[in-house]
C-alpha positions as CSV (number, residue, x, y, z in Angstrom):
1,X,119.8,38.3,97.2
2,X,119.9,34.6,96.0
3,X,115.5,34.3,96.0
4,X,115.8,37.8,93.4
5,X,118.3,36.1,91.0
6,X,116.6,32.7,91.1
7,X,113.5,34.2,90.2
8,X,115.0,36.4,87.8
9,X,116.4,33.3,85.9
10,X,113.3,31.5,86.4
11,X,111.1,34.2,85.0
12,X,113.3,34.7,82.1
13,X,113.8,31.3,81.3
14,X,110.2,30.5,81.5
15,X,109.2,33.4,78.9
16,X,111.8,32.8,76.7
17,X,110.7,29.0,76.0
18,X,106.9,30.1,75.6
19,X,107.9,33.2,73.3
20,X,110.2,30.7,71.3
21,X,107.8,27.9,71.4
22,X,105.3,30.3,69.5
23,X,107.2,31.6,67.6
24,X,108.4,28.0,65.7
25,X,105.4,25.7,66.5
26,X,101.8,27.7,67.6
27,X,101.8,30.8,66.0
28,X,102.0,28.4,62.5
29,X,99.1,26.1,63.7
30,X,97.1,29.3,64.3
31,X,98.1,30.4,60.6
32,X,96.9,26.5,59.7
33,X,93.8,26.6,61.4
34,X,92.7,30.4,60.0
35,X,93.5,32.3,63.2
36,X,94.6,35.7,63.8
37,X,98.2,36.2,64.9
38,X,96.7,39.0,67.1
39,X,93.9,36.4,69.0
40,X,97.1,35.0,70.6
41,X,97.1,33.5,74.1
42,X,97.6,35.3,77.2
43,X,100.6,33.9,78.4
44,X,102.5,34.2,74.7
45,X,101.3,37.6,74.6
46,X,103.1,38.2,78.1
47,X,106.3,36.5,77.4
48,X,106.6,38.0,74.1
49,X,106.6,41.6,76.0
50,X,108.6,40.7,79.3
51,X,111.4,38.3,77.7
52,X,113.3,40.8,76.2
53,X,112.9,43.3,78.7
54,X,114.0,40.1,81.6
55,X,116.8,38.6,79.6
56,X,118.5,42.5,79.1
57,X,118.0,42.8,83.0
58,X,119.6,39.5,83.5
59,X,122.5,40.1,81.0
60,X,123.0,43.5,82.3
61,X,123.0,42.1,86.2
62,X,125.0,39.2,85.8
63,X,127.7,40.1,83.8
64,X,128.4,44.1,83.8
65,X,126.8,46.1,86.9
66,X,124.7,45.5,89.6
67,X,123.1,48.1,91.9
68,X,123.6,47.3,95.4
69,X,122.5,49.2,99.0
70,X,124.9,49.7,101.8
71,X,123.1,48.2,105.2
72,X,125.9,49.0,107.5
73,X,128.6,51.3,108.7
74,X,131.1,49.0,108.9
75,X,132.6,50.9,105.6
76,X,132.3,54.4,106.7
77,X,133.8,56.5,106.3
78,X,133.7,55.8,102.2
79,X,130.3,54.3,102.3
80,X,127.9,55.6,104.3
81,X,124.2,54.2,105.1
82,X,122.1,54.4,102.4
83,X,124.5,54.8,99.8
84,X,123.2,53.1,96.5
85,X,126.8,51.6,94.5
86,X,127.2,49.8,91.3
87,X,129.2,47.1,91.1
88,X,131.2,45.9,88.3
89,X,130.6,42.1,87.6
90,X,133.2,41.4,85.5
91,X,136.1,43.1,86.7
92,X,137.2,39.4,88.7
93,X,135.8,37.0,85.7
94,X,132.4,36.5,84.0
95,X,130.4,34.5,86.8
96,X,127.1,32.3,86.2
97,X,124.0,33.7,87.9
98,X,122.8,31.8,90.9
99,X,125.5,29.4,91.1
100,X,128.5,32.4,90.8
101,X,130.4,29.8,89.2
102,X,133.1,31.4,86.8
103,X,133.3,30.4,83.4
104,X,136.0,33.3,81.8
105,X,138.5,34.9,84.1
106,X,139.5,38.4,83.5
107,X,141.6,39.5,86.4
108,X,142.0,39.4,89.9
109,X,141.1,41.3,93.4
110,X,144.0,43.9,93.9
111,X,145.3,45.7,97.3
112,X,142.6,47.9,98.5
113,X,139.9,46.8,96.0
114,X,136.3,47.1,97.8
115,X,134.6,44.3,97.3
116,X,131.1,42.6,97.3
117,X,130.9,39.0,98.3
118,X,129.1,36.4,99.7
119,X,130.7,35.1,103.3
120,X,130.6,31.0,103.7
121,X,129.0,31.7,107.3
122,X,125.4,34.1,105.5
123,X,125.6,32.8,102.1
124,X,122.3,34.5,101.6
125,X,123.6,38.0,101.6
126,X,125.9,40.2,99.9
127,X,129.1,41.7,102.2
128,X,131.0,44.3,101.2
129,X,134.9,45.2,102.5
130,X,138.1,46.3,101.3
131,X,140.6,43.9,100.2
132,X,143.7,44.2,102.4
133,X,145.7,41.0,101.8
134,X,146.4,38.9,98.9
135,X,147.3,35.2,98.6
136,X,151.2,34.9,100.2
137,X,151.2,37.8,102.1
138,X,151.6,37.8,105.7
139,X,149.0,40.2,107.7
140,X,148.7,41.6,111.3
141,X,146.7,43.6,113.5
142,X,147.9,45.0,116.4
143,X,147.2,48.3,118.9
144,X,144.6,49.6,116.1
145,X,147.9,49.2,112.9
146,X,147.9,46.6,109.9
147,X,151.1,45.1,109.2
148,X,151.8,44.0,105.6
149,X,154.7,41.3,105.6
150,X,155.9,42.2,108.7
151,X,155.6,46.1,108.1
152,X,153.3,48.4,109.9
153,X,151.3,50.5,107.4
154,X,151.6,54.2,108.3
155,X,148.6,56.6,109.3
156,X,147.8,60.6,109.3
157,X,145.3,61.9,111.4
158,X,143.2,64.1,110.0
159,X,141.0,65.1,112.5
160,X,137.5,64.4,114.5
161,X,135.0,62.4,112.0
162,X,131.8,64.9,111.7
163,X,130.1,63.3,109.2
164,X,128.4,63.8,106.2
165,X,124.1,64.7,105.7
166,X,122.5,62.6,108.4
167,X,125.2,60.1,109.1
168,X,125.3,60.1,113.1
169,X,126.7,56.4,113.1
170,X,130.5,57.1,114.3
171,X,129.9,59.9,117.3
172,X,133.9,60.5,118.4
173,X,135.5,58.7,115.5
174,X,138.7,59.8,114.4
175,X,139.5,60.2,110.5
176,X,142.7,58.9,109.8
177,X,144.8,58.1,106.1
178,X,145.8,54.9,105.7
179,X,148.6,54.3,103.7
180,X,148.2,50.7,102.3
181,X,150.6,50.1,98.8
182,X,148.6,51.2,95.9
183,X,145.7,52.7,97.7
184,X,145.7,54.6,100.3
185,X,142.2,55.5,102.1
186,X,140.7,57.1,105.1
187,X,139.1,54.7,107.8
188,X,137.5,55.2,111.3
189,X,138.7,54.5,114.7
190,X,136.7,54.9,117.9
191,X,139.5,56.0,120.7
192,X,139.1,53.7,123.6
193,X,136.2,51.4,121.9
194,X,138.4,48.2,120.9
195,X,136.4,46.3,118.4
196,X,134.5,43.4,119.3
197,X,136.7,40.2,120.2
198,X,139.6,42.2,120.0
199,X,140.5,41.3,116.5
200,X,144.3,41.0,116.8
201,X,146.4,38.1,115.2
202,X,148.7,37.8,112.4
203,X,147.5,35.6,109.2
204,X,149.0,34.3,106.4
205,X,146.9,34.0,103.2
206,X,146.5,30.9,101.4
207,X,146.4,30.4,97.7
208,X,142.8,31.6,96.3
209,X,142.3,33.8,99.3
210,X,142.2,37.0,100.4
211,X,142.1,39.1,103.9
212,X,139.3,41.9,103.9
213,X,138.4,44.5,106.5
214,X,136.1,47.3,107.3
215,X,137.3,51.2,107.0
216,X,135.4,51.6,110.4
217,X,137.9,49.4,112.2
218,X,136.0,49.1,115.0
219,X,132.9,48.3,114.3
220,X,132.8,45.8,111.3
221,X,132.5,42.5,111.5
222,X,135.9,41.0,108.9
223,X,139.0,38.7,108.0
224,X,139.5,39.5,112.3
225,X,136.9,38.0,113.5
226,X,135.7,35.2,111.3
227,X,136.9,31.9,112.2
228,X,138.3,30.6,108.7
229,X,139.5,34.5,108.4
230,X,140.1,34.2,104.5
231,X,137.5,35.5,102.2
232,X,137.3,32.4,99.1
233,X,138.1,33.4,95.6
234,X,134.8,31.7,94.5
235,X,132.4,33.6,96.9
236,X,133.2,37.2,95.0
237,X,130.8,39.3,93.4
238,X,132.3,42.1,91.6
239,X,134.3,45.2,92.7
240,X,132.6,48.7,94.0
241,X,133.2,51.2,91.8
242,X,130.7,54.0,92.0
243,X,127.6,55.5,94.2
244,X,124.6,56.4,92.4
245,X,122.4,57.5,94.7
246,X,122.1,58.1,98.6
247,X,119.0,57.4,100.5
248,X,118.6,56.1,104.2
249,X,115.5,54.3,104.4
250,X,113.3,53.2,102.0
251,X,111.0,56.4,102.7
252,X,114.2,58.6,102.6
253,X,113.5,60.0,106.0
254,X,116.9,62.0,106.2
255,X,116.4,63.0,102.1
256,X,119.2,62.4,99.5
257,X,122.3,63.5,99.5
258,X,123.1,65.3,96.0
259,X,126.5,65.4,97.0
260,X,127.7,61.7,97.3
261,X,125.9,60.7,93.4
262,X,128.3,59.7,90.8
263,X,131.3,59.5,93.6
264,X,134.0,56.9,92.8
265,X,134.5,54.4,95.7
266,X,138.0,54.9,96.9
């Protein structure tokens, strides 16, 4: 959230310039004067505690991994509620915190890359999806298939969805492969439930764009259904890349599940 990383900044800022302050100017008029470097003030004695403890949060946060919770279902079946992922912050280009302007690129979003951004219509919150076009190509959706420049992906059913621990979110899905270039996946689809809107078009995608969707076809809200469609190059966060911990509810009311920690995110 943008309120956590402003503060964050804030906090560290804040303690830094007291600690350094101190440090050059006060703690040598306390020396001058006869004091003790122990009979220190309050708030120097804080920020010489919590700044280096705030600026390896922020370092660590900003630039290489940052723990995020999955609110939704729109990306079951590979992230389920309560999943806890990391997300690496540098895979796209070294960002700066609160702005997310870059400042060093390092590489770009490929095909089938599950993302973490921050939508132009809720820049307040984090989104995540899977990357399913890139800039130039030429996307469709039609009768529940993705076309890829003018080439209908292919699909294996695996089976009826049934789930994994408490997850009761998809009742009738069907598990399917999808067999997108470079990464193929499993996703969701509800027989006879279109998604909301209806969701079919074909897109191109501009330079400094890219088209992302749910794995639960039909329910998440994506690329379909948003009226500019393209995700923005400058609204990324980082890349999904692993889930640390699963826990639905912040009391945990269906327990963890062992089972999903230290899974890679397909």
């Amino acid at each position: 959230m943008v309120w956590f990383e402003t503060i964050l900044v804030v906090l560290t800022l804040l303690t830094g310039v007291v600690w350094l302050a101190d440090k050059l100017f006060l703690a040598k008029r306390r020396r001058a004067k006869g004091g003790l470097l122990d009979e220190e003030p309050v708030l120097v004695d804080y920020s010489r505690a919590f700044f280096p403890v705030l600026a390896v949060v922020l370092v660590l946060r900003s630039f290489i991994a940052e723990p995020y919770k999955i609110p939704s279902s729109s990306m079951m079946p590979n992230l389920l509620i309560g999943d806890f992922i990391l997300v690496n912050k540098f895979s796209y280009g070294l960002r700066l915190p609160i702005t997310n302007q870059k400042f060093l690129a390092l590489g770009e979003p490929a095909r089938g890359d599950v993302v973490v951004f921050k939508p132009p219509h809720d820049p307040e919150n984090n989104w995540i999806k899977r990357v399913i076009g890139l800039p130039g190509d030429r996307i469709g959706f039609h009768g529940d298939t993705v076309y890829l420049n003018g080439q209908p992906l292919k699909y294996q059913t695996l089976g009826p969805y049934e789930g994994t621990g408490g997850t009761t979110e998809a009742p009738g899905a069907t598990l399917l492969r999808e067999d997108l270039p470079g990464r193929p996946h499993t996703i969701l689809e509800s027989v006879g439930v279109p998604p909301p809107g209806g969701g079919e078009g074909d897109w191109i995608v501009p330079p400094g764009r890219y088209f992302v969707m749910g794995d639960n076809r039909d329910n998440s809200l994506d690329g379909r259904f948003w009226d500019y469609h393209f995700l923005p190059e400058e609204n990324l966060r980082g890349k999904a890349f692993l889930i640390w911990l699963n826990c639905e509810g912040w009391v945990c009311k269906n327990g963890f599940d062992a089972s999903r920690i230290g899974n890679g995110i397909e």
